[in-house]
N, C-alpha and C positions, 0 to 999 in steps of 0.2 A: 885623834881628836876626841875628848870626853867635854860636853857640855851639860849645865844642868839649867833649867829653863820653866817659865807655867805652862801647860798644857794649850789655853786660853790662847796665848801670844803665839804660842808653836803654830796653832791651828791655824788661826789668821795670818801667818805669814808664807804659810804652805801654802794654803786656798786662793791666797792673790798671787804667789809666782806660777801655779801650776797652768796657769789662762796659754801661759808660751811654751807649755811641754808640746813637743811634737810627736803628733796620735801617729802621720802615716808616715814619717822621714824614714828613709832605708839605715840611717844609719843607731844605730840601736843607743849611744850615748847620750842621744838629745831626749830620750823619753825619760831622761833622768833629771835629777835637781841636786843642784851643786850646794854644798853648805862649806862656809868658808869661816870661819875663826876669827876675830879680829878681839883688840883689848875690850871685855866687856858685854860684847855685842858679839851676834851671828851673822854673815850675809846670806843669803840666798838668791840662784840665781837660776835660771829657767831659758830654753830659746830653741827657736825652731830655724835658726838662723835667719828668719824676714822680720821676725819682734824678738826683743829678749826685755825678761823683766827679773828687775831684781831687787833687792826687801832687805832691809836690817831689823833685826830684834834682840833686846835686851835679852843676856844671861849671863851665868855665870861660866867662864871659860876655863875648865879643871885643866887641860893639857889643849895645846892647839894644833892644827891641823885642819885637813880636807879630806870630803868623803861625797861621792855623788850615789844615791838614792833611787830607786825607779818611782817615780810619779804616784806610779799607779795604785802603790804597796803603801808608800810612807802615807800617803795622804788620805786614804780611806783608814788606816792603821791609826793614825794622830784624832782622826773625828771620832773614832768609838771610842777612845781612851777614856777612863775615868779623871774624876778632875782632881789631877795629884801633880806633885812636881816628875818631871820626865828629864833622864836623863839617856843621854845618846851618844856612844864611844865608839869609837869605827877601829879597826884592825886591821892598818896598813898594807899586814901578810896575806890575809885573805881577803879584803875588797868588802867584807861583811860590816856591819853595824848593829850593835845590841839596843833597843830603844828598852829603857827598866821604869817602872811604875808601879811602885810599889813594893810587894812582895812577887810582882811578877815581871817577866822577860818577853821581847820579840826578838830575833836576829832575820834580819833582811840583808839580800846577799846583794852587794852596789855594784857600781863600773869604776874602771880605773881610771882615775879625775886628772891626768894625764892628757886625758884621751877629749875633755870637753873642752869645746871652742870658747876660745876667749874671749871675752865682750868688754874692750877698752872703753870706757864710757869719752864720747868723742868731743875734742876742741870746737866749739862754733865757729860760722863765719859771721851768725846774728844770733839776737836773743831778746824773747820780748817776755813779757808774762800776762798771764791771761787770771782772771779768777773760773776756781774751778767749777762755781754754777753759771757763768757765763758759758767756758766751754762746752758744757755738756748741753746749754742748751741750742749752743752753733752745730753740734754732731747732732744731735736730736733730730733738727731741722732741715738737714742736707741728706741725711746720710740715708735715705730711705729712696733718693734719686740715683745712688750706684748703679753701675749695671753688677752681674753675673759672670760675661761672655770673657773665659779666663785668654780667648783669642786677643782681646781690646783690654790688655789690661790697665789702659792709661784712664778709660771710663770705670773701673774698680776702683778709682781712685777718687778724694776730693782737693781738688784745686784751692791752696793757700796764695794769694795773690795778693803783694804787701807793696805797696807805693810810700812810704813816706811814713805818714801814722796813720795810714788806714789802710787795714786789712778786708778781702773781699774773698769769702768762704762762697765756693759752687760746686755741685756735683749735678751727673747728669747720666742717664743709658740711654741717652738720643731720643728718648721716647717722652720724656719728662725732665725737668730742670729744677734745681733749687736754690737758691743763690742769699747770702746773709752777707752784710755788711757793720763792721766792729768799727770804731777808730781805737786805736792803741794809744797807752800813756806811756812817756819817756822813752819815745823811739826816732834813730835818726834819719836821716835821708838815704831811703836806702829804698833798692826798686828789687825783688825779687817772685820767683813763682817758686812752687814744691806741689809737688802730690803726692799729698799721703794718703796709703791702703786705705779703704773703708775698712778693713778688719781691723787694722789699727786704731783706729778711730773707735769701732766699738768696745772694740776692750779697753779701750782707753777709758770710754764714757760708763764703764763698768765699774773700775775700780778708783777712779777718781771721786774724794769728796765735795761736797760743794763748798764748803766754809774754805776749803783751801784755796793760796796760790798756786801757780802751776809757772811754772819757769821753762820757757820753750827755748832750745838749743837746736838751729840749723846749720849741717854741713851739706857738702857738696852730695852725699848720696845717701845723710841719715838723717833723723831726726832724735832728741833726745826729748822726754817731759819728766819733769823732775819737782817734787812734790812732798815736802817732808822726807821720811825714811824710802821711799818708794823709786825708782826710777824706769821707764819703760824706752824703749830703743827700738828703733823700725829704720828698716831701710826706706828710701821713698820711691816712688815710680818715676823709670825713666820714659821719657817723651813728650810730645806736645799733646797740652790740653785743647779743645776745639774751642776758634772763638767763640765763645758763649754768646756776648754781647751783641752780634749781628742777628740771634734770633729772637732774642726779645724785642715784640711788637715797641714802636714809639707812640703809637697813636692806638685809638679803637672808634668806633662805632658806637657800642653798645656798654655801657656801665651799671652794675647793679651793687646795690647794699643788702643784704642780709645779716641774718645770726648766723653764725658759726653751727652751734648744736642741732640749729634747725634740718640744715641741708644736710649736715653729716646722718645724721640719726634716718632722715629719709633717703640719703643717698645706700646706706646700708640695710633698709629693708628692702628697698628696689633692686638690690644687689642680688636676695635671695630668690627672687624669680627673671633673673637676667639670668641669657644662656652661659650656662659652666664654663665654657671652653674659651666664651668671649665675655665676659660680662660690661655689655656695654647700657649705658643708661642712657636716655634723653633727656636734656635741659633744655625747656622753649619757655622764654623770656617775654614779655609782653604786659603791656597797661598794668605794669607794679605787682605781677605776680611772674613766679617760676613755677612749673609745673616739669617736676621729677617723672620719669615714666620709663618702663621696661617692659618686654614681655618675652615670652619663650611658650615651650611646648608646656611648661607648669602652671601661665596663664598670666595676668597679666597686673602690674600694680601703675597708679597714676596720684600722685599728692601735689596740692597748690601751695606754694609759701608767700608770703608775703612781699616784697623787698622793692627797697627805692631803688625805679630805674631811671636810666636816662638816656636818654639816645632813642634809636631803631628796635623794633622788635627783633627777636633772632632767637634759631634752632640749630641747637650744637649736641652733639653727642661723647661722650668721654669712655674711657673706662672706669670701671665701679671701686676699684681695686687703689688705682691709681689719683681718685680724687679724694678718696677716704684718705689716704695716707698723707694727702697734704691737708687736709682738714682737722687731722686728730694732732697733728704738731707747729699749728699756725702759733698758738697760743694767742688768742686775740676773741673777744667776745662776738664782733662780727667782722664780718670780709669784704674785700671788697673784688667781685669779678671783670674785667675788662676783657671785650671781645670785639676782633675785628673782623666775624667772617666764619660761615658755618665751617669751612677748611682751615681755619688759619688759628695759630697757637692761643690757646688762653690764659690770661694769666690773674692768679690768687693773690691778695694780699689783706694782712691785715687792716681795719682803720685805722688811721692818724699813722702809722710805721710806715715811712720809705727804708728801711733799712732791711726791709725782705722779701722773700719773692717769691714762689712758684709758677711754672709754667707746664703747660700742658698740651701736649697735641693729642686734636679730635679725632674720632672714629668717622667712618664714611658711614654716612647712613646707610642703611639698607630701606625698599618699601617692604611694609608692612603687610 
């Protein structure tokens, strides 16, 4: 393989496949990056075998061939580069590759591309498209409800729930819920669920731009999104998602309106004098005021906000951590809270949008 290419282009197509090199896989092939030949154009391709991502870029192709790269080498190597044309010829015999610029040389010693797993890009059973500042604002909005617990991996995941033309985006680590609802254009009757990784999803919301379409391919245990020159590949989670549906409240008690910035901004000073290990806040709701409050061994904070209630007064507790997070990606100027019960789930939403949700389960109070 001898290609010659910009620096520029090289760079950017290294930095978005390398998101799927695998840091801890035992098997030493995958910490490498595939570069593949084709008329005109390079492929590149990256994978840890749960995502694989892979990238074309314009050049010129002197001899063709395949050559895989270690990650680690080519791509801090490509970012210092001066900005010259680079050219890069691998030798079949040794595994090695010369990257030249200039009046100067690198040779990097690769794997045998033999040896790297293949990533068929897969036939759908469906296919929708999404625009790509839509999508990132669906992952935005959910993806901060994952759990962790690699034992529950079905809750590392977020639930794509498609009926018809409307899709219903949830995720959840039992603790907290998120839930976004799309309808889809030019979609047919067709009832399915998927869970895809939250890491998926991040890196997805990483390298995806906004002005683009994004072209969603589902099969029975992958997902393909496909985007211009770009393609990214994940397997999805097997198992059942938890009904969601049965724990969001139907009814409440208590309803308030506020601002958005207001609560957050005091829910995060309150934060800093909540206990470390719990950082749990008080919200007591009453005659058109909220009043934020926390205390610990570092003392104590208390602020009044304003907000149109309705209903019952009521005293609910949260975590500090856990209502910021849904505060900072509501995207809505004020919220609206519904509460049915100093124990019982709470739930955030924007004004005027039924199309999303958060929910939240409270903390027991403790006395004071």
């Amino acid at each position: 393989m001898k290609i010659l290419t910009r620096k520029e282009i090289l760079n950017n197509a290294i930095q978005l496949v390398q998101r799927a090199v695998s840091i801890k896989n035992p098997l030493p092939i995958l910490a490498g990056i595939k570069f593949e030949t084709r008329e005109n154009q390079v492929l590149l391709t990256a994978t840890d075998l749960d995502i694989g991502i892979r990238c074309s870029f314009p050049a010129e192709v002197i001899m063709q061939g395949t050559t895989v790269l270690p990650a680690r080498y080519i791509c801090e190597l490509v970012k210092k580069l001066p900005d010259l044309p680079v050219i890069i010829e691998s030798d079949p015999a040794s595994g090695s590759a010369t990257v030249q610029y200039g009046q100067s040389e690198t040779r990097i010693n690769g794997y045998p591309p033999e040896e790297f797993p293949e990533l068929p890009l897969p036939e759908g059973i469906y296919n929708f498209t999404l625009p790509g500042e839509l999508l990132k604002e669906i992952i935005r909005q959910v993806i901060f409800a994952t759990g962790t617990d690699e034992n529950r991996p079905v809750f590392m995941g977020v639930l794509f729930e498609i009926n018809g033309n409307e899709l219903q985006v949830v995720a959840t680590d039992t603790y907290r819920l998120a839930w976004r609802r799309v309808i889809l254009e030019n979609c047919g009757e067709t009832a399915i669920n998927l869970i895809i990784p939250g890491k998926t999803l991040n890196e997805l919301s990483r390298i995806i731009g906004s002005n683009e379409q994004i072209e969603v391919t589902v099969t029975k245990n992958q997902i393909l999104f496909v985007y211009g020159n770009v393609w990214l590949i994940s397997r999805l989670i097997e198992g059942s998602f938890p009904k969601y549906k049965q724990v969001i409240p139907q009814n409440h008690i208590l309803r308030a309106r506020l601002k958005t910035r207001e609560l957050l901004d005091a829910t995060e000073r309150a934060s800093l004098l909540a206990r470390e290990k719990s950082p749990v806040i008080k919200l007591t709701i009453g005659e058109n005021k909220l009043v934020v409050s926390a205390y610990s061994e570092a003392g104590r904070v208390h602020e009044e906000l304003d907000v149109y209630q309705e209903g019952e007064a009521l005293q609910i507790a949260f975590n500090a951590h856990y209502l910021g997070d849904v505060l900072k990606v509501i995207g809505s100027e004020e919220i609206i809270i519904e509460l049915t019960g100093p124990l019982s789930p709470g739930i955030i939403k924007p004004v005027g949008d039924n199309e999303y949700l958060s929910l939240l389960l409270p903390v027991r109070l403790r006395e004071e």
